[in-house]
Backbone of each chain as ProteinMPNN parsed JSONL, in Angstrom:
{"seq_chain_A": "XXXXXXXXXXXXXXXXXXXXXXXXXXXXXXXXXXXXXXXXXXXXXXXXXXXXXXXXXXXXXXXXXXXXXXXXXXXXXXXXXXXXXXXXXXXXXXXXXXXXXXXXXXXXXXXXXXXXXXXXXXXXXXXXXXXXXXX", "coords_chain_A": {"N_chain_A": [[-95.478, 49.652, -2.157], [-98.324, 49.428, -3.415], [-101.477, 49.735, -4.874], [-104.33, 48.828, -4.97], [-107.782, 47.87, -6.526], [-110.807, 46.238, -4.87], [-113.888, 44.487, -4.466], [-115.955, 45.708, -4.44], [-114.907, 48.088, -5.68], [-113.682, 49.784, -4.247], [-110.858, 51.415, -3.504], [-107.479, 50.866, -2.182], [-104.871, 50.93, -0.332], [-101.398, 50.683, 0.065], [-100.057, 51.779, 1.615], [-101.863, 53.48, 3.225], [-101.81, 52.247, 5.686], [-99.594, 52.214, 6.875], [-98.13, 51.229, 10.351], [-99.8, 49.386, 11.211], [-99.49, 45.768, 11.432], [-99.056, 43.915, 8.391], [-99.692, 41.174, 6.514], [-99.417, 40.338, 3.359], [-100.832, 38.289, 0.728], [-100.43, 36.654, -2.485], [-102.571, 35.264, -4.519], [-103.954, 32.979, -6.929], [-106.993, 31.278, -8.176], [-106.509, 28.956, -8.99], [-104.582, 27.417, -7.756], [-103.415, 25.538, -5.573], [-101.791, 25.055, -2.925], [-103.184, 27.227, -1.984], [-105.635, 27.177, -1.503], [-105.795, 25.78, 0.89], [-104.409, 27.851, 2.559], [-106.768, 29.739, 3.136], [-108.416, 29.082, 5.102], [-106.819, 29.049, 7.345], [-105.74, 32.157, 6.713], [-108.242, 33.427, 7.906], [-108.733, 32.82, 10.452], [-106.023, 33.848, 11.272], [-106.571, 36.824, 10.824], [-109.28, 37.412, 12.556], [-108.038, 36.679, 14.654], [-105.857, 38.566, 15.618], [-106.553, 40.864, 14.584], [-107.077, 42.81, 16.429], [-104.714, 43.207, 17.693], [-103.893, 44.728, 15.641], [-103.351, 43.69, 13.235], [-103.541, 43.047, 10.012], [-105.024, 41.239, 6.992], [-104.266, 40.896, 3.575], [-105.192, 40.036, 0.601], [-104.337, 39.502, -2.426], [-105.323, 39.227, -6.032], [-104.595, 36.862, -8.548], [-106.231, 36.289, -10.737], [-106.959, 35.525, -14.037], [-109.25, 35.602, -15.04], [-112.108, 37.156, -13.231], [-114.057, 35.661, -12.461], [-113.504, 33.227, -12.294], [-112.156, 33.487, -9.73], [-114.305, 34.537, -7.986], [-115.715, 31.913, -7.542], [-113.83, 30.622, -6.505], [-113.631, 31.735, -4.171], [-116.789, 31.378, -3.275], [-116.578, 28.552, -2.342], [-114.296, 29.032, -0.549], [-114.465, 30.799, 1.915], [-113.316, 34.254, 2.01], [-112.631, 36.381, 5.377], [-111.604, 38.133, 5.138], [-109.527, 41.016, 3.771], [-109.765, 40.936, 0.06], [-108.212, 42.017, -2.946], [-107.774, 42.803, -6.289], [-106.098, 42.237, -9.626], [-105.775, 41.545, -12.618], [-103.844, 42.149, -14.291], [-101.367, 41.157, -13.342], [-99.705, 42.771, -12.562], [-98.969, 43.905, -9.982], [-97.545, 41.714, -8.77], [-95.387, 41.289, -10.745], [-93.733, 43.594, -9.275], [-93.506, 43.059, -6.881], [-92.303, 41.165, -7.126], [-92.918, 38.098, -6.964], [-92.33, 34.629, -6.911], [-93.694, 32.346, -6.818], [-96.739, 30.385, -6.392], [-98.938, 30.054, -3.701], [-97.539, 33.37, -2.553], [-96.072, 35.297, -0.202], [-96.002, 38.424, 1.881], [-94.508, 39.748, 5.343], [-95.221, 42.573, 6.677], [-93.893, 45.06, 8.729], [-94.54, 46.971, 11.29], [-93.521, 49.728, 10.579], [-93.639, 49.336, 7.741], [-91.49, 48.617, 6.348], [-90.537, 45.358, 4.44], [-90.842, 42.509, 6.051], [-90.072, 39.388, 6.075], [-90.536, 37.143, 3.554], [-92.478, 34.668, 2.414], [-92.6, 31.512, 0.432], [-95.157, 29.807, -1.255], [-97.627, 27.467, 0.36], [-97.903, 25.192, 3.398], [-98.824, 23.115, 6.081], [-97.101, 23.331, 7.638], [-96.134, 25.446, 7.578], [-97.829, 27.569, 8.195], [-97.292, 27.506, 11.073], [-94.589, 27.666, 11.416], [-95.326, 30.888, 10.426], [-96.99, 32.343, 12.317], [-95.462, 32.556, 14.652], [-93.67, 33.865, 13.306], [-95.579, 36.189, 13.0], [-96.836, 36.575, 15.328], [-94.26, 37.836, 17.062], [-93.731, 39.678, 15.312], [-96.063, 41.631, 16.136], [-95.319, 42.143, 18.586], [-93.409, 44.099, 18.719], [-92.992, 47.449, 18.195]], "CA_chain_A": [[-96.205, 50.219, -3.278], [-99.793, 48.714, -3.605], [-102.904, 50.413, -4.799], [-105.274, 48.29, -5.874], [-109.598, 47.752, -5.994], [-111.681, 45.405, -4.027], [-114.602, 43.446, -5.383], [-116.644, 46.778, -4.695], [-114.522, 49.141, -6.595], [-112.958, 50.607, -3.194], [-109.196, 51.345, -3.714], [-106.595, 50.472, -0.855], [-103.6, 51.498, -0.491], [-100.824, 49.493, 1.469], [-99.019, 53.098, 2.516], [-102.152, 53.852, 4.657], [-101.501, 50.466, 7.183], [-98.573, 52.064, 8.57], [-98.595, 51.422, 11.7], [-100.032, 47.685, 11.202], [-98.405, 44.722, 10.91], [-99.577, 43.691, 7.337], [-99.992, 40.031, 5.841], [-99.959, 40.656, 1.877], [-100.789, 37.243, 0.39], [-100.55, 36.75, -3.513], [-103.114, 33.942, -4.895], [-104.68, 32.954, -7.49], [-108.051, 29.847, -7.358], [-106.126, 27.379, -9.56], [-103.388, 27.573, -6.731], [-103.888, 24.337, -4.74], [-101.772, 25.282, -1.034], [-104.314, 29.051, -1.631], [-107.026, 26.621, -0.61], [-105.435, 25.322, 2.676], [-104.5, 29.188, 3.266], [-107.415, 30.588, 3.763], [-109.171, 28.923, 6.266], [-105.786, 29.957, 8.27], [-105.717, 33.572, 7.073], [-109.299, 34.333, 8.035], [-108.242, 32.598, 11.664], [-104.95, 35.025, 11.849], [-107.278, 38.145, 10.886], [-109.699, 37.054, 13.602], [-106.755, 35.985, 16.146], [-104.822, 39.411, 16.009], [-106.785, 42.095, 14.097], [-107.015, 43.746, 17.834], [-103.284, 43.534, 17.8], [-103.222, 45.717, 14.559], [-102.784, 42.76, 11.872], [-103.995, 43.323, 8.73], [-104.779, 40.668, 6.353], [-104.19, 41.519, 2.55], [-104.946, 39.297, -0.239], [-104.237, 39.85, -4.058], [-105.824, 37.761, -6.629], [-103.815, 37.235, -9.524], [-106.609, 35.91, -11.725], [-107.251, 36.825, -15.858], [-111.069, 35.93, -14.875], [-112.829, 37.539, -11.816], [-115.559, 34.628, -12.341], [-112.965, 32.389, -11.175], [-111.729, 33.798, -8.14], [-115.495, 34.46, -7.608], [-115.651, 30.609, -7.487], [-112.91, 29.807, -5.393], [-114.027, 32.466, -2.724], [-117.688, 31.219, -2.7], [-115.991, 27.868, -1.3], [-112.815, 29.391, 0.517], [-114.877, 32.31, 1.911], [-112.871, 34.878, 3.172], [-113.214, 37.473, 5.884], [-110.298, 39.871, 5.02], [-109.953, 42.112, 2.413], [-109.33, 40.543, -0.597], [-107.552, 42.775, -3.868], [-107.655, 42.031, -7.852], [-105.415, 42.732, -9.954], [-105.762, 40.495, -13.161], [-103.093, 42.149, -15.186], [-100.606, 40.858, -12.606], [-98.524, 43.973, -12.638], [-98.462, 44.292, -8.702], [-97.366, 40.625, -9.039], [-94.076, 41.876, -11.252], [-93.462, 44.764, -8.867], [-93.403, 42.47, -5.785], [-90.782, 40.253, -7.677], [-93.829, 36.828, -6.774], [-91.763, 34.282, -7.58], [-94.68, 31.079, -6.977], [-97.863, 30.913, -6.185], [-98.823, 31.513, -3.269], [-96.592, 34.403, -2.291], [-96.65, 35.949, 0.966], [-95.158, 39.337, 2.779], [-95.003, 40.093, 6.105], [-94.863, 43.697, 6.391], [-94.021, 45.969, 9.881], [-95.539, 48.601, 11.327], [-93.173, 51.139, 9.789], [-94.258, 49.324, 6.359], [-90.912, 47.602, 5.511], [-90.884, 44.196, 4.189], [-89.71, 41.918, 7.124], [-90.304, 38.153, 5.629], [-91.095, 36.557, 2.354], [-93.061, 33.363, 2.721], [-93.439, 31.113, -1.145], [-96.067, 27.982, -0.927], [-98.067, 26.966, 2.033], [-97.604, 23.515, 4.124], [-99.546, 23.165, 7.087], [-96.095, 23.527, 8.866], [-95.723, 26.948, 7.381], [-98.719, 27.913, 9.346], [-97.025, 27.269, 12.752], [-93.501, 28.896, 11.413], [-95.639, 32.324, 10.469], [-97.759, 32.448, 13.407], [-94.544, 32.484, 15.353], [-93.313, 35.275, 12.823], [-96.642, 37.404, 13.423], [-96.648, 36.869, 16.949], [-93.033, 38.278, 17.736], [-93.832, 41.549, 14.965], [-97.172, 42.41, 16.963], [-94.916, 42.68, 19.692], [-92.749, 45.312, 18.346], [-93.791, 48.482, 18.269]], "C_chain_A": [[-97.216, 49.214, -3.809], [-100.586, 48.919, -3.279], [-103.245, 49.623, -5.617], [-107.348, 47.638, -5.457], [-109.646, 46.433, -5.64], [-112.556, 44.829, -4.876], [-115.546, 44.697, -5.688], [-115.77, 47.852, -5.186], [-113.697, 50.405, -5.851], [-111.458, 50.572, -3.355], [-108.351, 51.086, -2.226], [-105.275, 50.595, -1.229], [-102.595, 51.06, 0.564], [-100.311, 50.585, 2.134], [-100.041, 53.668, 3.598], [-102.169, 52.922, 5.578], [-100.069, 51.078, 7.633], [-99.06, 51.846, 9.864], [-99.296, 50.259, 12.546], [-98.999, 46.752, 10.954], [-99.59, 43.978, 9.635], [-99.394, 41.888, 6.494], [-100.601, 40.33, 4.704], [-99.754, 39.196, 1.616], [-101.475, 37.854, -1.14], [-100.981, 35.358, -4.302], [-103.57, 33.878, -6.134], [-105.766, 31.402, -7.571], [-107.543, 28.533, -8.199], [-105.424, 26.939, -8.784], [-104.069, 26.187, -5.518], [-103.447, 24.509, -3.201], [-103.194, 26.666, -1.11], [-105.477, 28.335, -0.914], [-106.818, 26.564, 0.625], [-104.69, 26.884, 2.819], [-105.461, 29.693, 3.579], [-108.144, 30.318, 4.892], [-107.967, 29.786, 7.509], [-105.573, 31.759, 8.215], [-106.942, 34.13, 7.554], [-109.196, 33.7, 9.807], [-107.36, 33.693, 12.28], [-105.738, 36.313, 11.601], [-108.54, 38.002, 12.3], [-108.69, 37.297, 14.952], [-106.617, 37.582, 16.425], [-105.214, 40.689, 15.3], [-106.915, 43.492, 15.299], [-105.759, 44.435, 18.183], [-102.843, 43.981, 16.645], [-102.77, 44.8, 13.331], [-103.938, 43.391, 11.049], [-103.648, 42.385, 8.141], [-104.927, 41.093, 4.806], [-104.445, 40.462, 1.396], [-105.002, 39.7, -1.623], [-104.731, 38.37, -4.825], [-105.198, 38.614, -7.897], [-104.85, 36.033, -10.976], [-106.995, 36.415, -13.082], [-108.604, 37.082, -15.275], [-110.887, 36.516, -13.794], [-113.875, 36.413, -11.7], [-115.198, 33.532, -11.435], [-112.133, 32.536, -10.019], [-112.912, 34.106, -7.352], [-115.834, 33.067, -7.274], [-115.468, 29.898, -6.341], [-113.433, 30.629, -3.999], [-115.513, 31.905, -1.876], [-117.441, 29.599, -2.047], [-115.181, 27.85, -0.345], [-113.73, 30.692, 0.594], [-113.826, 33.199, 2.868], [-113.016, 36.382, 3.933], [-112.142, 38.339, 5.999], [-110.334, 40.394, 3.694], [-109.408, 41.527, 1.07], [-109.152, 41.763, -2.398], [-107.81, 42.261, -5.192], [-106.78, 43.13, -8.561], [-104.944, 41.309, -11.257], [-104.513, 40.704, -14.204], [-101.511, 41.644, -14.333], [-99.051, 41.636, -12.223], [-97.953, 44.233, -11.32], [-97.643, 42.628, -8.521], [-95.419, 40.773, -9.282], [-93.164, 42.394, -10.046], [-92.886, 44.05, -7.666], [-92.355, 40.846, -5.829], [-91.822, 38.787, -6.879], [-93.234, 35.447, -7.645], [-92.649, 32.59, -7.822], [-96.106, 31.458, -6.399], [-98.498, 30.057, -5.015], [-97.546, 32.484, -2.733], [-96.676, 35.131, -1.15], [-95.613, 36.803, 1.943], [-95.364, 39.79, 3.704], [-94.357, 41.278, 6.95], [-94.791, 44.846, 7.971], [-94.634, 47.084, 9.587], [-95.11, 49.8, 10.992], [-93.134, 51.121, 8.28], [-92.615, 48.784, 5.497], [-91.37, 45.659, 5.687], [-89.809, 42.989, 5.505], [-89.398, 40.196, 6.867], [-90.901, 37.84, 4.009], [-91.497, 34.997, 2.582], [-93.235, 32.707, 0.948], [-93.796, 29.604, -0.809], [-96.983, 28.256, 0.061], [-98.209, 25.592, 2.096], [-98.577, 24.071, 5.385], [-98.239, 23.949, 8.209], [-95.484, 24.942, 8.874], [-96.198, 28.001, 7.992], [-97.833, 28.434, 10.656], [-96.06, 28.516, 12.402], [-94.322, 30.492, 11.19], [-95.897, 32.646, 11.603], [-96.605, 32.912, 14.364], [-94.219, 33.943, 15.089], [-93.876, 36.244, 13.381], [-96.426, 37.702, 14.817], [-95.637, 37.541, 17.456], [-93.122, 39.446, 16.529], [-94.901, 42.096, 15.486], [-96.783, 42.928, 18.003], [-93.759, 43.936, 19.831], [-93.348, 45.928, 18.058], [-93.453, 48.799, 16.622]], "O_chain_A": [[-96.903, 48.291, -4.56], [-101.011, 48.741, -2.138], [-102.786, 49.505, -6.754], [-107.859, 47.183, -4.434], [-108.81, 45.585, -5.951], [-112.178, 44.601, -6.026], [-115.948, 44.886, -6.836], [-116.34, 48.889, -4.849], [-113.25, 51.447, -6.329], [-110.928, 49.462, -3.304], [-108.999, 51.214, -1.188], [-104.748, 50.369, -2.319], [-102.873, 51.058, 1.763], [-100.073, 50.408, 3.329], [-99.624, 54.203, 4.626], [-102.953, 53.222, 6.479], [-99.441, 50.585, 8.57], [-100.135, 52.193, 10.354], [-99.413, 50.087, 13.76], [-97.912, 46.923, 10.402], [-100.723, 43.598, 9.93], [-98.491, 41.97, 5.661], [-101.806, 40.563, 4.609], [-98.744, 38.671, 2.085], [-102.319, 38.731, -1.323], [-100.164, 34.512, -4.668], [-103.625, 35.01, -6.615], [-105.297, 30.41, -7.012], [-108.015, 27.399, -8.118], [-105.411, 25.712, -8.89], [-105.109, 26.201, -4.859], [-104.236, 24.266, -2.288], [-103.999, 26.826, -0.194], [-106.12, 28.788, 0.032], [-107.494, 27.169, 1.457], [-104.191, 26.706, 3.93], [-105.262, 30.376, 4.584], [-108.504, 31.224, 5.643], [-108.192, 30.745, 8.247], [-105.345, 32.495, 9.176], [-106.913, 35.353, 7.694], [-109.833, 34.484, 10.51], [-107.604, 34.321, 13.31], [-105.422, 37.101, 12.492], [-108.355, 38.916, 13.103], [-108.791, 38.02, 15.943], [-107.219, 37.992, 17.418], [-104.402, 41.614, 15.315], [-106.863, 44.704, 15.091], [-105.561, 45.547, 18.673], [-101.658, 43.826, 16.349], [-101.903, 45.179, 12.543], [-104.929, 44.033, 11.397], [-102.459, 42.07, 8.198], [-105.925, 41.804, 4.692], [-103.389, 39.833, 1.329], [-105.991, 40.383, -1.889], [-104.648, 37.175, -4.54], [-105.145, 39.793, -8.249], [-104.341, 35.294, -11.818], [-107.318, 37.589, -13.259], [-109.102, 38.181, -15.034], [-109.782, 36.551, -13.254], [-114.537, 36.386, -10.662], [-115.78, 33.014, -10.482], [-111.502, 31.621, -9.488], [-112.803, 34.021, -6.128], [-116.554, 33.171, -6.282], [-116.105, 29.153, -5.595], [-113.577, 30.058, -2.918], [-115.676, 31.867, -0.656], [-118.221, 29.372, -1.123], [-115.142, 27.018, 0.562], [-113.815, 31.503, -0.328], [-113.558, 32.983, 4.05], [-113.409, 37.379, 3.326], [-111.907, 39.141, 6.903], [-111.104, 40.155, 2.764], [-108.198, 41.753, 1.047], [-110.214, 42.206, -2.835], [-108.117, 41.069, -5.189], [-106.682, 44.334, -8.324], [-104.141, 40.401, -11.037], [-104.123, 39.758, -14.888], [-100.495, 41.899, -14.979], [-97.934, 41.292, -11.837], [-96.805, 44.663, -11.204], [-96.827, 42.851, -7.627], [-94.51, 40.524, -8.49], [-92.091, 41.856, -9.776], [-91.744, 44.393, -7.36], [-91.953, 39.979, -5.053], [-91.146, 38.384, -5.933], [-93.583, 35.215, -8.802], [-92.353, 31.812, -8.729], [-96.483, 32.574, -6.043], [-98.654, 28.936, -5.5], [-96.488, 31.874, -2.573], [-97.714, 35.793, -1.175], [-94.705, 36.296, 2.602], [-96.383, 40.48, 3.661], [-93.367, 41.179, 7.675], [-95.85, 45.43, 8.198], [-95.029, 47.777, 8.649], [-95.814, 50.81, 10.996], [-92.835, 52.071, 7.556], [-92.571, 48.602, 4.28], [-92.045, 45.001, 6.479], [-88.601, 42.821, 5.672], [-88.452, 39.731, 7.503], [-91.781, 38.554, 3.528], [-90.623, 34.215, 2.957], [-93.952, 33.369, 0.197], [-93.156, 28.656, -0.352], [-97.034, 29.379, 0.563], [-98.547, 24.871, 1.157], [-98.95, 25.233, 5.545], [-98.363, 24.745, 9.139], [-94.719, 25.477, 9.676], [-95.601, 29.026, 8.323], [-97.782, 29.59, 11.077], [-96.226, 29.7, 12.693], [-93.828, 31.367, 11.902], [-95.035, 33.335, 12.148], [-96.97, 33.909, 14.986], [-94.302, 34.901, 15.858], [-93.304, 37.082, 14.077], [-95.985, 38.723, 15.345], [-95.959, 38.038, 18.536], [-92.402, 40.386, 16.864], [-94.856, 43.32, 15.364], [-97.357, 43.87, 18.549], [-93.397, 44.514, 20.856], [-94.414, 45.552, 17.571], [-93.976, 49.76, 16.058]]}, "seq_chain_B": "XXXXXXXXXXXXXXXXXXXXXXXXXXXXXXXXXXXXXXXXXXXXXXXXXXXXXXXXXXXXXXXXXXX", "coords_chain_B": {"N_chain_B": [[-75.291, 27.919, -42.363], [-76.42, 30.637, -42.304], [-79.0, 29.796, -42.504], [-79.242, 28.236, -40.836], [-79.834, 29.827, -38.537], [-81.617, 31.597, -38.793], [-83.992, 29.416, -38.976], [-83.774, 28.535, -36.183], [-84.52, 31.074, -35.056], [-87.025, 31.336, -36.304], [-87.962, 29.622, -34.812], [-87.881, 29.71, -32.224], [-88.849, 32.529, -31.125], [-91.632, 31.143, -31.153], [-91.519, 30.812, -28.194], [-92.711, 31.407, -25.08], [-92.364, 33.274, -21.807], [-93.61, 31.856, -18.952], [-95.373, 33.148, -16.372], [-95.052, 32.948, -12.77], [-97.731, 33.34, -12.057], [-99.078, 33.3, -14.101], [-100.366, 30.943, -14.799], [-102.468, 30.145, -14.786], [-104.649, 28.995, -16.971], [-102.897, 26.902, -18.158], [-103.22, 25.238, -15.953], [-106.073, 24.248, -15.8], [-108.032, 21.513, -16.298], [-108.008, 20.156, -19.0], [-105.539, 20.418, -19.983], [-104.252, 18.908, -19.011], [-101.867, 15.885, -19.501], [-102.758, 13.456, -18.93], [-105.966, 13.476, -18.662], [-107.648, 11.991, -16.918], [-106.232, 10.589, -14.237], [-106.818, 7.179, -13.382], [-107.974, 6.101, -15.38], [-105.959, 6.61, -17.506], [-103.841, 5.051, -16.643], [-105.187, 2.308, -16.726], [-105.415, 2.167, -19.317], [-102.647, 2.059, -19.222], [-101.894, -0.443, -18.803], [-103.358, -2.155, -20.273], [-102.265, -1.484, -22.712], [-99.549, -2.308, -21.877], [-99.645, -4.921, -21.64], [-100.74, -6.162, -24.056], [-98.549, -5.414, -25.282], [-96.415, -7.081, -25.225], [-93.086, -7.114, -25.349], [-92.573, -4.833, -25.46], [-94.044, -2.032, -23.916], [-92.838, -0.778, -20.788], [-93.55, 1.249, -19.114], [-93.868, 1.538, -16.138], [-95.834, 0.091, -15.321], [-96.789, -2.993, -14.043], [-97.151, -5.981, -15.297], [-98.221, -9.302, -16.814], [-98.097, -9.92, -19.263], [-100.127, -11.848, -20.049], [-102.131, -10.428, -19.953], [-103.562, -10.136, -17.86], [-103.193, -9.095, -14.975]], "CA_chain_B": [[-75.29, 28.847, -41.344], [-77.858, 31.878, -42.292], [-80.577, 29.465, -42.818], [-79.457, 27.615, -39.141], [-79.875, 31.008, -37.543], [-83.265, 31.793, -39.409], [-84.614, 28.792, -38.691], [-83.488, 28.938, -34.673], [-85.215, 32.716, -34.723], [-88.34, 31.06, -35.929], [-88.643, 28.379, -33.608], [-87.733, 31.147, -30.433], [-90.575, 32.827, -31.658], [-92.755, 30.362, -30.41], [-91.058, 30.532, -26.887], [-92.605, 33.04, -24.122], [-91.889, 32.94, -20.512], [-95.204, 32.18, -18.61], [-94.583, 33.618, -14.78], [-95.934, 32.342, -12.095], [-98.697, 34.172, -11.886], [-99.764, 33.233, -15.271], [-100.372, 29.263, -15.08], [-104.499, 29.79, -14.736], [-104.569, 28.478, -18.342], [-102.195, 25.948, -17.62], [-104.182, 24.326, -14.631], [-106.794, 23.663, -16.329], [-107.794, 19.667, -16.301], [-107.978, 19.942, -20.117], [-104.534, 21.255, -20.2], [-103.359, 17.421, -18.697], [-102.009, 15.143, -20.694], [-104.173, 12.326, -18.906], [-107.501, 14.19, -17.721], [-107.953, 10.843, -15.82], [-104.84, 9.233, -13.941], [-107.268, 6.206, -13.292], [-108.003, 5.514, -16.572], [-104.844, 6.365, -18.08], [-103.507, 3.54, -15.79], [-105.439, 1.281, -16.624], [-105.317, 1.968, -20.699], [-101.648, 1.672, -20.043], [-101.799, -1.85, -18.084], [-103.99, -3.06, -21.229], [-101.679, -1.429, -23.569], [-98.475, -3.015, -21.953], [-99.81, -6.534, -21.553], [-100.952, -6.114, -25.308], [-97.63, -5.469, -26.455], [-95.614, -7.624, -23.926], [-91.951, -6.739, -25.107], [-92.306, -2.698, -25.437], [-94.356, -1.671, -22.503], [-91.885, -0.008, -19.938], [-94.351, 2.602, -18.589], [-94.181, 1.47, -14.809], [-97.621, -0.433, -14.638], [-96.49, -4.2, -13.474], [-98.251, -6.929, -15.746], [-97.512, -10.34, -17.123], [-98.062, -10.092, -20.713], [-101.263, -12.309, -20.372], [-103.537, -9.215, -19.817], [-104.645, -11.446, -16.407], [-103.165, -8.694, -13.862]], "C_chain_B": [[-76.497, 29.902, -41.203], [-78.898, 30.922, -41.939], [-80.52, 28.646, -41.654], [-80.118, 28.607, -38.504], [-81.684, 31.354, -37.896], [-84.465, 31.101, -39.344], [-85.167, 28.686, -36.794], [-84.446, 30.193, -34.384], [-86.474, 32.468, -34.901], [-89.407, 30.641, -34.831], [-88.617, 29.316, -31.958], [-88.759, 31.674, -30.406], [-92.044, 32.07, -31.056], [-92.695, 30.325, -28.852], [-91.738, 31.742, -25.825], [-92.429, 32.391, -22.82], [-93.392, 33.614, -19.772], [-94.548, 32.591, -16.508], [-95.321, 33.088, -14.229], [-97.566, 32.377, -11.723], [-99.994, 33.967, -12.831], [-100.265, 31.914, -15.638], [-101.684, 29.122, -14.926], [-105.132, 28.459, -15.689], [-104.121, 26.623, -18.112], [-102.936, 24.758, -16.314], [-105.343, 23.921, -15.037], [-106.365, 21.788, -16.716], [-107.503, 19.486, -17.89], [-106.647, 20.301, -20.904], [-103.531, 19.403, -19.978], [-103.017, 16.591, -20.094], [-102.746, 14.114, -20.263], [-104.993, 12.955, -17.713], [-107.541, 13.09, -16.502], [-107.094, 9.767, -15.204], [-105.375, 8.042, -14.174], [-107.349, 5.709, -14.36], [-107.121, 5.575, -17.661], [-104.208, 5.438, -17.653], [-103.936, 2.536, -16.185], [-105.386, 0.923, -18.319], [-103.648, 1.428, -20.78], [-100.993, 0.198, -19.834], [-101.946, -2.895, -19.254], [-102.809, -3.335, -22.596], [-99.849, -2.481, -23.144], [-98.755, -4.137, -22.148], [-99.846, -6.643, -23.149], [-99.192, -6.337, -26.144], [-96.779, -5.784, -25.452], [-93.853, -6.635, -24.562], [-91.764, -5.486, -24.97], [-92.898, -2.472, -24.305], [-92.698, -0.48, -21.55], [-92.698, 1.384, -19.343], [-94.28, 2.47, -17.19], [-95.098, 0.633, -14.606], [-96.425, -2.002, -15.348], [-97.943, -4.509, -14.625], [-97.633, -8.243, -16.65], [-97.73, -10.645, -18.494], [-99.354, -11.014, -21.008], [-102.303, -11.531, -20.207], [-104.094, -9.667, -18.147], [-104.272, -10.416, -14.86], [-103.026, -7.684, -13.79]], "O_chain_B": [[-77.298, 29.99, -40.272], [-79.693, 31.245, -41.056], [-81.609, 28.225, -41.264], [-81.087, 28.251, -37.834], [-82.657, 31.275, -37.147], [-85.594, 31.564, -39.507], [-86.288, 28.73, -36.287], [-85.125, 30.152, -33.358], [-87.292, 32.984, -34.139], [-90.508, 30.88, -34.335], [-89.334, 29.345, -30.958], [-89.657, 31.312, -29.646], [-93.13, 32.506, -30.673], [-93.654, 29.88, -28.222], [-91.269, 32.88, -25.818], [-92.351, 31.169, -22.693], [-93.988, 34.691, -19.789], [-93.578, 32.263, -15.825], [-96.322, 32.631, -14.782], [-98.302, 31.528, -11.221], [-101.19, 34.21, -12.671], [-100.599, 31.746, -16.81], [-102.142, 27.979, -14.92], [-105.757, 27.445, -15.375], [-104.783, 25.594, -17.976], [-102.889, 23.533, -16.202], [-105.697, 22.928, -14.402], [-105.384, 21.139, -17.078], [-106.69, 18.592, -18.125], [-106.592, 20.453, -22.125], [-102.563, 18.952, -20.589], [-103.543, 16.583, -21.207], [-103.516, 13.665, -21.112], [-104.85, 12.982, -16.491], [-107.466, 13.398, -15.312], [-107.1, 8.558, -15.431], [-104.8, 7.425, -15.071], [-106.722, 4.655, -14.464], [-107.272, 4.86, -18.652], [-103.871, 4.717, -18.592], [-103.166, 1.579, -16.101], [-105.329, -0.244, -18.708], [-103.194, 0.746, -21.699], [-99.999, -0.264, -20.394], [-101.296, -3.925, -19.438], [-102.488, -4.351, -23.213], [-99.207, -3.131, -23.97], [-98.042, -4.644, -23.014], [-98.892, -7.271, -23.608], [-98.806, -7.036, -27.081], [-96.341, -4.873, -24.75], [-93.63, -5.52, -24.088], [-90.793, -5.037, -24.36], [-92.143, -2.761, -23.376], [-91.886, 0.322, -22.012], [-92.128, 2.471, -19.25], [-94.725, 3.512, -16.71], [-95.216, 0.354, -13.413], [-95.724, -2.128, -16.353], [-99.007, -3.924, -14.825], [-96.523, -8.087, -17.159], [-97.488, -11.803, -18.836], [-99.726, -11.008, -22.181], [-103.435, -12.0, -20.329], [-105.13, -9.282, -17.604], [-104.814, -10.715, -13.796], [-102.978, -7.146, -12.684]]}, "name": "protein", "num_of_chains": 2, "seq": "XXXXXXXXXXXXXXXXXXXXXXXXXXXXXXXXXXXXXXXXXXXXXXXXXXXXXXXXXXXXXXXXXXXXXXXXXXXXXXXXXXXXXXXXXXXXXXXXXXXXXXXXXXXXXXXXXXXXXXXXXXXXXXXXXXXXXXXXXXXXXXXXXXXXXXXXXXXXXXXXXXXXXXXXXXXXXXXXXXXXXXXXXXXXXXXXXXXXXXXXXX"}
């Protein structure tokens, strides 16, 4: 359960990605690992969007000016979400920041990732790689 | 007793629970208590040597200001 707009005002909805394997990441630009994530999530949307990944990001900022900020240095090429009252935040029980679910193709939740390390990288990658291969 | 409890209910009052989500505010440099490690370091090098017996902050110095 997560409908929420884009930077252009487009709504998204996580219930139509069945059928993907989904990477929901929950950031916001004060968030110091969110930096060293994105160069890696706009790599894994690249790597495996052929193989049906979907990258998802939520920004859990009050401003939009400053997640406007952080993006025009961390640019990224997946779809990124707002959501400043941090209600999808609640809902998704986000217990640090960053937050990260990695969601099968019949749309349950199969991993919870909290932080990023470089070495967290490798362990997902591993994750993704062995749910792309399930149907 | 009443006026423990009344007092306690004030001071709670002041208490909210910031979530993770919510530390934007919080991250802010102006939010530190020393904006500038470097130069908090080095005010507190001056300040221990200054006052040789109190000091105890961590920062190494010999009470002559000289290191």
């Amino acid at each position: 359960m997560l409908r929420l707009l884009d930077v252009q005002g487009r709504q998204h909805d996580l219930a139509d990605l069945r059928g993907k394997v989904v990477y929901l990441d929950f950031w916001a630009s004060w968030c110091g690992p969110c930096r060293q994530s994105f160069p890696w999530m706009n790599q894994l949307q690249q790597r495996h969007a052929k193989d049906g990944l979907v990258v998802l990001a939520v920004n859990l900022d009050a401003e939009a000016k400053d997640a406007a900020a952080f993006l025009a240095r961390y640019p990224a090429s997946f779809s990124v979400l707002y959501d400043a009252t941090g209600a999808s935040a609640k809902t998704w029980g986000v217990k640090a920041m960053p937050s990260s679910y990695l969601i099968d193709r019949q749309g349950a939740i199969r991993s919870r990732h909290i932080g990023f390390r470089p070495s967290s990288a490798v362990e997902l990658d591993a994750q993704i790689a062995a749910l792309l291969q399930t149907p | 007793m009443r006026i423990c409890l009344l007092l306690s209910m004030t001071l709670l009052a002041g208490c909210a629970t910031v979530q993770p989500w919510e530390k934007g505010h919080l991250a802010k440099p102006i939010m530190a208590f020393d904006p500038d490690p470097l130069t908090a370091r080095q005010h507190k090098q001056i300040y221990t040597s200054k006052e040789a017996a109190s000091g105890g902050q961590g920062v190494g110095t010999g009470g002559c200001g000289c290191n």
